[in-house]
C-alpha positions in Angstrom: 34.4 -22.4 144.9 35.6 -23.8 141.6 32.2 -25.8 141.3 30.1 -22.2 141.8 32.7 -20.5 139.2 31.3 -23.3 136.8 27.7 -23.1 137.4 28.3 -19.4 137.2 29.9 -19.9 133.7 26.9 -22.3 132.4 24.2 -20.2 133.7 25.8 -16.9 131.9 26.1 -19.2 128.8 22.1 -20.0 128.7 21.7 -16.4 129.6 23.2 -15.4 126.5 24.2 -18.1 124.1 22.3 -17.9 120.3 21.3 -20.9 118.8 21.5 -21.8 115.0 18.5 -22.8 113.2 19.2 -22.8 109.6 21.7 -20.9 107.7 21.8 -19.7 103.8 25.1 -19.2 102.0 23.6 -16.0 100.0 28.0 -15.1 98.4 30.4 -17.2 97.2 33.5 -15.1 96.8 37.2 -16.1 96.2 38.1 -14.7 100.2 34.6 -14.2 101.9 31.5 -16.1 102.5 28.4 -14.9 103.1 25.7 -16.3 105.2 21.9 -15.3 106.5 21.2 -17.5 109.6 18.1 -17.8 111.5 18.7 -18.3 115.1 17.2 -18.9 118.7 17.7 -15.7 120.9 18.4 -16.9 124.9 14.4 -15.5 125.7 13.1 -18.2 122.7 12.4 -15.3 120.1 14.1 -15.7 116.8 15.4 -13.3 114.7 18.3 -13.3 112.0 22.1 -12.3 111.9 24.5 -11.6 108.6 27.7 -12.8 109.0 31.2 -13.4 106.9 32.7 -16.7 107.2 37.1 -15.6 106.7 39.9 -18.0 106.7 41.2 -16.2 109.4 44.7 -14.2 108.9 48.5 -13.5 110.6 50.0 -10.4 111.3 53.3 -10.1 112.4 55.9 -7.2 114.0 59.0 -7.1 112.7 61.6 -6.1 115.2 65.0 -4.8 114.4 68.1 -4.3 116.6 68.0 -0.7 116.9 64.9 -0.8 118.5 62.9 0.1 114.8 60.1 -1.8 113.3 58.5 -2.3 109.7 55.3 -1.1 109.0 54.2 -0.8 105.4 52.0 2.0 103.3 48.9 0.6 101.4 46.1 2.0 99.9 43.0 0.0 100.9 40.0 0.0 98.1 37.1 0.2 100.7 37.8 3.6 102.2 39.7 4.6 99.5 42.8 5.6 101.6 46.7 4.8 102.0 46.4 2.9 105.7 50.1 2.4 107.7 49.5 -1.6 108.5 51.9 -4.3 110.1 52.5 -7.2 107.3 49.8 -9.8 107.1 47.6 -11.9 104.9 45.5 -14.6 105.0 45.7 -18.2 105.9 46.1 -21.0 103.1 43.8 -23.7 103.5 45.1 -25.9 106.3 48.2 -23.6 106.7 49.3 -22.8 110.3 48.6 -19.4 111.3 53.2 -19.3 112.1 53.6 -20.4 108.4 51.8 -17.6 107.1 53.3 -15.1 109.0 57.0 -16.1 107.9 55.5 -15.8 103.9 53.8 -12.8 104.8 57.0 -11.0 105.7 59.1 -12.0 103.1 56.2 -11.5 100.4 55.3 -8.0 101.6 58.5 -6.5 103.2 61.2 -8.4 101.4 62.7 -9.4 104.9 63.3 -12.8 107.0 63.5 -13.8 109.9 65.7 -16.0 112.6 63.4 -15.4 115.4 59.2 -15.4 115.4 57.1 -16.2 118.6 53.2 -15.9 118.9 52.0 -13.1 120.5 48.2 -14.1 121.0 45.5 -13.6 118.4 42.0 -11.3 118.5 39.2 -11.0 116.4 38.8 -7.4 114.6 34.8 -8.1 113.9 32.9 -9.6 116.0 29.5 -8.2 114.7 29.7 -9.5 111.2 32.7 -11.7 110.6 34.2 -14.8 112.5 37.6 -13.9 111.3 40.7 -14.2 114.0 44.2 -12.8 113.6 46.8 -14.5 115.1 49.6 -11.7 116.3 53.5 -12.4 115.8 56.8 -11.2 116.9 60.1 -11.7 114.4 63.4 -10.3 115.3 66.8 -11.6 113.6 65.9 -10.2 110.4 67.8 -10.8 107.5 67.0 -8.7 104.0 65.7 -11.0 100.7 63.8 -10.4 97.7 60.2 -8.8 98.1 57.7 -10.9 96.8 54.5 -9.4 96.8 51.1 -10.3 94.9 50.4 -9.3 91.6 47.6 -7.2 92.2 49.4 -6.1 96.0 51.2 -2.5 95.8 53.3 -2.0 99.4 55.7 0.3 100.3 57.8 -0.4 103.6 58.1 2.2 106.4 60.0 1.2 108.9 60.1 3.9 112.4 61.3 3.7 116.1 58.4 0.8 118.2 58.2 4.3 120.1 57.3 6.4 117.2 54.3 3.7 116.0 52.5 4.0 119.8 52.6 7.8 119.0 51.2 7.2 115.6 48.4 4.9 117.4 47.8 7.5 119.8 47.7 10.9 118.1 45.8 8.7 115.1 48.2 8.8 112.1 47.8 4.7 112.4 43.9 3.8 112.5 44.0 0.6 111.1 43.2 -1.9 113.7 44.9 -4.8 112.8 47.6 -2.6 113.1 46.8 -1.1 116.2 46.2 -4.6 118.2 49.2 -6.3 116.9 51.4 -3.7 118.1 50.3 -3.5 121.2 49.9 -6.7 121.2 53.8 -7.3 120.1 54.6 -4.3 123.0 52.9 -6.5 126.0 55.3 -9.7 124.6 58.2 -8.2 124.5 57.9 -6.3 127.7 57.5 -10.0 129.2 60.4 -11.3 127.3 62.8 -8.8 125.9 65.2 -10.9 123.6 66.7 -7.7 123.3 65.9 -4.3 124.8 63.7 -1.8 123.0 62.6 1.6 123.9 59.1 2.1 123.8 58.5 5.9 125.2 
């Protein structure tokens, strides 16, 4: 049986796997790179795909002992809006995704934590960008200095874990960082529950 699920698995591969056959690196920006790439469809045609080369990125769910979670109010240049978003930033060159999401949370929400466990990762762009998010839990929080960027304006908003499904749901939170790593951080902590939390 295990021998067919493998053959299964390789012949699904040819049946859909693209192969590179050159690539040009058309933007050199300080977070994103930009490249044209020619490839090998699974029939033998060729044809071209645009895609974003990102450091990747952490995003982590601060959980509090009443249950409450920090979220934070940003205004995001691109669609020229104020998004609801968990804290998260960008990897460091050779940082571990674990390391970021501790400086992340002090930089952005002024808080720390005792407690932090992965929570699985997910990529938010799959058509254009190989960028992947790697999703944390923190709980034993402890209040320090905010730290943010100088060119980073966050305000925290902190609401009941219950109240931010709502906010997924009736679409006040449409960010979907945001919306993965909370339910994301939900499916955890229903598995493990370092302390309980009401989530309806």
């Amino acid at each position: 049986m295990k021998n067919n699920q493998l053959n299964s698995s390789e012949k699904e591969s040819n049946q859909l796997t693209e192969k590179k056959l050159s690539s040009r690196h058309v933007y050199d920006g300080p977070l994103l790179q930009v490249y044209v790439d020619d490839v090998q469809l699974p029939d033998d045609s060729q044809s071209t795909r645009d895609w974003i080369k990102h450091p990747g990125a952490s995003a982590i769910v601060p959980v509090f002992n009443d249950g409450t979670i920090m979220l934070l109010k940003q205004f995001r240049y691109p669609p020229r809006r104020i998004f609801i978003e968990v804290p998260a930033g960008k990897l460091d060159e050779g940082e571990p995704p674990m390391t970021t999401a501790k400086r992340e949370l002090v930089e952005e929400t002024g808080f720390e934590c005792g407690s932090i466990e992965n929570a699985g990762s997910f990529f938010p762009a799959i058509g254009y960008a190989d960028e992947e998010i790697f999703v944390f839990v923190a709980w034993n929080l402890e209040q320090k200095l905010k730290n943010a960027d100088d060119d980073e304006f966050v305000i925290n908003h902190r609401v009941p874990f219950s109240e931010a499904l709502e906010m997924i749901a009736s679409g006040e939170i449409t960010d979907a960082k945001t919306i993965c790593s909370i339910v994301k951080a939900k499916v955890w902590w229903e598995k493990n529950e370092p302390f309980p939390v009401n989530f309806s």
